[in-house]
C-alpha positions as a Markdown table, in Angstrom:
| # | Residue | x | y | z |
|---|---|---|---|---|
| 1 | Unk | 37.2 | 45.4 | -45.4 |
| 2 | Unk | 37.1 | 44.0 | -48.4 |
| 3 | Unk | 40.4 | 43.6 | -50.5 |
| 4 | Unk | 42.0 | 43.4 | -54.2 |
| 5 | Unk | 42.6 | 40.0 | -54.7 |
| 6 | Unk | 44.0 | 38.8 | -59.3 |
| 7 | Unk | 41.8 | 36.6 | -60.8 |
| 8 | Unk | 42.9 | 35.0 | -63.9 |
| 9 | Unk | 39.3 | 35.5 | -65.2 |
| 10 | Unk | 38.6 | 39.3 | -64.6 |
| 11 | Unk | 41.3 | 41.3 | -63.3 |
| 12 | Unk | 41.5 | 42.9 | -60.0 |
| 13 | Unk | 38.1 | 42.0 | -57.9 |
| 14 | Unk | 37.1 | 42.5 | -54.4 |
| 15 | Unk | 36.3 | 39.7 | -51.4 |
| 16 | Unk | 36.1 | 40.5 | -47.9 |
| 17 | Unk | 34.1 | 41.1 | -45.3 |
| 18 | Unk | 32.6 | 44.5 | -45.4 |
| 19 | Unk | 30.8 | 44.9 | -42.1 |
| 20 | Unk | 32.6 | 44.6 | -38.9 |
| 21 | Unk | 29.4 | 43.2 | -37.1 |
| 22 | Unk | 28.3 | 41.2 | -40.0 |
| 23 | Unk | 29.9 | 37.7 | -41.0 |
| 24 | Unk | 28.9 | 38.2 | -44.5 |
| 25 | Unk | 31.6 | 38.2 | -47.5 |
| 26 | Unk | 31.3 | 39.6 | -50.9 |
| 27 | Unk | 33.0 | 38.3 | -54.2 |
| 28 | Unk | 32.5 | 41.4 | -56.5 |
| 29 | Unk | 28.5 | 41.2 | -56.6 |
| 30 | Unk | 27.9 | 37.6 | -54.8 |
| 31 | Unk | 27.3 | 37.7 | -51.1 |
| 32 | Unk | 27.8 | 34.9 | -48.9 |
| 33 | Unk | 27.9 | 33.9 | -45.3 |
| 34 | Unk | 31.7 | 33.2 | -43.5 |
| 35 | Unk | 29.7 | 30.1 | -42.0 |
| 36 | Unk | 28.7 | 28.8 | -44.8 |
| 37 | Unk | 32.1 | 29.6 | -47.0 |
| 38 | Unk | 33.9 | 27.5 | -44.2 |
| 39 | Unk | 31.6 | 24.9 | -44.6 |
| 40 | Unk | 31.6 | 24.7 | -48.0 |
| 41 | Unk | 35.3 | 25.0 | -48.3 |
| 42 | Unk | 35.5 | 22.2 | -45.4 |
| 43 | Unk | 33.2 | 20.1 | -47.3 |
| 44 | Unk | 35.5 | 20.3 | -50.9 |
| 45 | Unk | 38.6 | 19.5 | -48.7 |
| 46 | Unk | 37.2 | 16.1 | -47.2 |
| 47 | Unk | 36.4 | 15.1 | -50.5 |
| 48 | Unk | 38.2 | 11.7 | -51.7 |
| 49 | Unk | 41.5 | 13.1 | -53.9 |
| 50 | Unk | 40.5 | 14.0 | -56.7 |
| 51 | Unk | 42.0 | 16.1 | -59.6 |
| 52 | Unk | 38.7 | 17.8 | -59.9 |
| 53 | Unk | 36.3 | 18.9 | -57.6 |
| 54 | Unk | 33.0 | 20.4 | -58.5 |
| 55 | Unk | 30.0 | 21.6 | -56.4 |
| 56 | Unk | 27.3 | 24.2 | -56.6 |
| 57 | Unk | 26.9 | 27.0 | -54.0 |
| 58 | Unk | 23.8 | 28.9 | -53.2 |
| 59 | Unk | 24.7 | 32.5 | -53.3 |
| 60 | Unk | 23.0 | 36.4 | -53.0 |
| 61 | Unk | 23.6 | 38.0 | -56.6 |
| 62 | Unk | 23.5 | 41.6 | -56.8 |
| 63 | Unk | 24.5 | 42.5 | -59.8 |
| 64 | Unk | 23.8 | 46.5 | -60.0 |
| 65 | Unk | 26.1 | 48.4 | -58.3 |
| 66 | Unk | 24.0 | 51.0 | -56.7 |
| 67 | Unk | 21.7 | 47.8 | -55.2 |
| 68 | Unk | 25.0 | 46.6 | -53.9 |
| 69 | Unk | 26.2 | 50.0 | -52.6 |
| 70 | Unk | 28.2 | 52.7 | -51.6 |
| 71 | Unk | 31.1 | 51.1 | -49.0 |
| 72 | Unk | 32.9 | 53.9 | -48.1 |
| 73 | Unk | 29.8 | 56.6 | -48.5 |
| 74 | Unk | 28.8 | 53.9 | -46.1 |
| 75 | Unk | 31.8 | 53.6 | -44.1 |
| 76 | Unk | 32.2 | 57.6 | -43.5 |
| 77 | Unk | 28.0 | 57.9 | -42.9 |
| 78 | Unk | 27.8 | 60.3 | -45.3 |
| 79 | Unk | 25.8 | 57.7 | -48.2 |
| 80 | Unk | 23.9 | 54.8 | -47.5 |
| 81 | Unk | 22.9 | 53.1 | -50.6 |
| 82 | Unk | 21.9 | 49.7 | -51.4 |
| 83 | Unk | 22.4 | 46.7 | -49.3 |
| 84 | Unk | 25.4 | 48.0 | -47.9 |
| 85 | Unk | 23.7 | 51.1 | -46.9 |
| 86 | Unk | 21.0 | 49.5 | -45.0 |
| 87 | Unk | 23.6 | 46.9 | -43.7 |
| 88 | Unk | 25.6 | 50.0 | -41.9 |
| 89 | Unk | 22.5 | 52.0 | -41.0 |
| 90 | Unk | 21.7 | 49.4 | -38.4 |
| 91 | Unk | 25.8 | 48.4 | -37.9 |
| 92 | Unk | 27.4 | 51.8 | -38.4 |
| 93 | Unk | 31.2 | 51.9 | -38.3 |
| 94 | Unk | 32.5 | 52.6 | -34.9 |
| 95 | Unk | 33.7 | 56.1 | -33.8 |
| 96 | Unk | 37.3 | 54.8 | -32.3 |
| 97 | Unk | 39.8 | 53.1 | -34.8 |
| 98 | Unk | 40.3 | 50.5 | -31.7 |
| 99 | Unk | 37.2 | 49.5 | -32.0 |
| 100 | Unk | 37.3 | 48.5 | -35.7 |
| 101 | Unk | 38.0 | 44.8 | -35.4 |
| 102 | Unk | 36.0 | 42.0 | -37.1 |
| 103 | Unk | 33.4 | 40.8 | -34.2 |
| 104 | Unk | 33.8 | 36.9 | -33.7 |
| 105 | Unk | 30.4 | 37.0 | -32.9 |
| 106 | Unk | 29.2 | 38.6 | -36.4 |
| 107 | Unk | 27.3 | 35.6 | -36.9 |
| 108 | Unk | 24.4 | 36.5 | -34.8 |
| 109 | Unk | 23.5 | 39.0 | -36.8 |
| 110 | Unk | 22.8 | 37.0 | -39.8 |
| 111 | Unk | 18.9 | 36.7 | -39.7 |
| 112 | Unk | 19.3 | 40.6 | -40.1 |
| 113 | Unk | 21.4 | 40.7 | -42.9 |
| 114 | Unk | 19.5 | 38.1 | -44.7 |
| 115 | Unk | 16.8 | 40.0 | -44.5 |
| 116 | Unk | 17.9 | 43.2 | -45.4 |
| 117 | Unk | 20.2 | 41.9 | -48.3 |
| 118 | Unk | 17.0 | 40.0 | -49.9 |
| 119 | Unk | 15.8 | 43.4 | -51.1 |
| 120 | Unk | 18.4 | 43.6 | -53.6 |
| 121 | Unk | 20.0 | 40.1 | -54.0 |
| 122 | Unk | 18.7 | 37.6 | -56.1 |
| 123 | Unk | 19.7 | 33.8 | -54.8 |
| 124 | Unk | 21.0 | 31.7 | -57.0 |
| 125 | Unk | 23.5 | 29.0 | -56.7 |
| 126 | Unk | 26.9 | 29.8 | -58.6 |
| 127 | Unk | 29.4 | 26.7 | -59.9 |
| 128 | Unk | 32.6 | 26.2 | -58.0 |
| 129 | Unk | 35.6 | 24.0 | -59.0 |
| 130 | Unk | 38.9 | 23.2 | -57.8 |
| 131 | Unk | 41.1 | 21.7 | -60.3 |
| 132 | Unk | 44.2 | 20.6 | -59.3 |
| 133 | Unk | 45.6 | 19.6 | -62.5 |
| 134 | Unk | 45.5 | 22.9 | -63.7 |
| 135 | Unk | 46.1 | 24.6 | -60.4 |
| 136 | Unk | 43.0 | 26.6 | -60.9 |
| 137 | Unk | 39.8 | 27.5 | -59.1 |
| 138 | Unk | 36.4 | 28.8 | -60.1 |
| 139 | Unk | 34.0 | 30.9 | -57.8 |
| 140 | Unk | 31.5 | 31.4 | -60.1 |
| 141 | Unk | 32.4 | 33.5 | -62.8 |
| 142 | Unk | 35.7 | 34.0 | -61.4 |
| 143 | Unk | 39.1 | 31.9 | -61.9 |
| 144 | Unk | 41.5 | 31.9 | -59.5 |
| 145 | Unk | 45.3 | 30.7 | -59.1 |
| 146 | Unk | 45.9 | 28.1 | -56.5 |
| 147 | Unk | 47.6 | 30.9 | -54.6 |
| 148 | Unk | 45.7 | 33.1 | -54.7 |
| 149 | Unk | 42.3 | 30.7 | -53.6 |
| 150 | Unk | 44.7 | 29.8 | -50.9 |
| 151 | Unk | 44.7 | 33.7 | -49.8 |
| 152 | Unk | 41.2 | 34.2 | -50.1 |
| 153 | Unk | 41.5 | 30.9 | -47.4 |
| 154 | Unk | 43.9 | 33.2 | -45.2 |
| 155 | Unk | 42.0 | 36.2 | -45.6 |
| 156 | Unk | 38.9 | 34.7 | -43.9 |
| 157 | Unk | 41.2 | 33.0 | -41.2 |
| 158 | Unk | 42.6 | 36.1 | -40.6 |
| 159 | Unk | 39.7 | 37.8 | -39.8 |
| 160 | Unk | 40.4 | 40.4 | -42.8 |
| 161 | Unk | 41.7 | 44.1 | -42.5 |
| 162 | Unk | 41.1 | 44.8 | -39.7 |
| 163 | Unk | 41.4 | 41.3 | -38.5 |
| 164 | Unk | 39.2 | 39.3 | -35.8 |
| 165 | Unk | 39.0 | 41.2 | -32.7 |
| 166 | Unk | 41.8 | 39.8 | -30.1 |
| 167 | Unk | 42.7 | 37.2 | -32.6 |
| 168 | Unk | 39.4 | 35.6 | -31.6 |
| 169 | Unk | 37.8 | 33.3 | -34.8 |
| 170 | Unk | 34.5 | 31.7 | -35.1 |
| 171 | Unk | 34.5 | 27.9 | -34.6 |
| 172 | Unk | 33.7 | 27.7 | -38.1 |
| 173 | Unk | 36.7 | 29.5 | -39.3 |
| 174 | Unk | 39.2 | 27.1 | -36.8 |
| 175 | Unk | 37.2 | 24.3 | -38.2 |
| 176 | Unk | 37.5 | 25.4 | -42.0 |
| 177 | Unk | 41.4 | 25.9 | -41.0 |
| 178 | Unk | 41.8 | 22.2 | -39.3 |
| 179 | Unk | 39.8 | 20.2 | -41.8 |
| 180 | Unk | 42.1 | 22.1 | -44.9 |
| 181 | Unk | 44.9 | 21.0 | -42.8 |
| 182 | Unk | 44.4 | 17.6 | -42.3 |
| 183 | Unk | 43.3 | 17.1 | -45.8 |
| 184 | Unk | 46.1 | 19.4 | -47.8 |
| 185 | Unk | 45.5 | 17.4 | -51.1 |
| 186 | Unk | 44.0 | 18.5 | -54.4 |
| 187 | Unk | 44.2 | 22.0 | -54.8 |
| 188 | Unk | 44.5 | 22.6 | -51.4 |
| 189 | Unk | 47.9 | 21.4 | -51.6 |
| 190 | Unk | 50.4 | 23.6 | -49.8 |
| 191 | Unk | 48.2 | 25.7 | -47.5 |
| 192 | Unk | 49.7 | 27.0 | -45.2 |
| 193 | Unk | 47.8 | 29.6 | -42.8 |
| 194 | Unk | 49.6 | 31.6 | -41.1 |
């Protein structure tokens, strides 16, 4: 599930996974694939050191609430609005708590997602930097602490709440993990996944 993460920008917003069968994140109203995060954050750590990193990243924009959705009408099956309805109409939540793990295997289901989430979403490609001189990155619209982008890192690695069933990650999240790693410069100075 998605959690409260400070930005320096806006205040308490939310980033996550939000489906356990779905490998899609949300940052407040963008959505966004895990694969592609990983990559993307992979990508800005192989970059030569620099003190300032900047890229663009092609996004789904919902910006209404109600076209983004009820999550815990959703959650309980008692709402299904927006894309987060339709999302949990075809992946309901499961009926034993055991079973609520994040699936390794959620990206399988992305040609459905991307279709349902088109409906409401509006892609567009957002500007993301890392600056390292003033330990500060952008997502967007939103500003983050280095330590807190380096939780948003841990969060996906994790696997989220409720974290990726038996400890199982995607190659792209091991990958994401390795090449941050082997590259800890810039902004991603000091990472350290757990």
């Amino acid at each position: 599930m998605p959690l409260a993460f400070e930005s320096t920008s806006h205040g308490t917003i939310a980033f996550g996974f939000f489906n356990i069968e779905s490998d899609m994140l949300l940052l407040e109203h963008y959505f966004f694939f895990a694969g592609d995060f990983c990559g993307w954050i992979s990508a800005m750590a192989r970059e030569e050191a620099t003190p300032l990193l900047q890229t663009r990243w092609p996004v789904f924009d919902i910006p209404g609430r109600e076209d983004i959705g009820d999550l815990m009408g959703a959650i309980h099956g008692v709402r299904f609005t927006g894309f987060i309805g339709e999302l949990y109409k075809k992946y309901p939540f499961p009926e034993l708590q055991e079973d609520f793990r994040q699936n390794p295997d959620g990206h399988r289901t992305r040609q459905v997602a991307e279709t349902l989430v088109m409906d409401y979403a509006v892609k567009k490609d957002i500007p993301v930097f890392l600056d390292a001189r003033k330990g500060e990155a952008g997502l967007g619209e939103y500003r983050f602490t280095r330590e807190v982008f380096h939780a948003l890192l841990y969060y996906v690695w994790q696997g989220g709440y409720p974290r990726w069933r038996d400890e199982v990650r995607p190659d792209c999240v091991v990958e994401m993990k390795e090449t941050v790693e082997a590259h800890a410069q810039g902004l991603f100075t000091g990472v350290r996944f757990p």
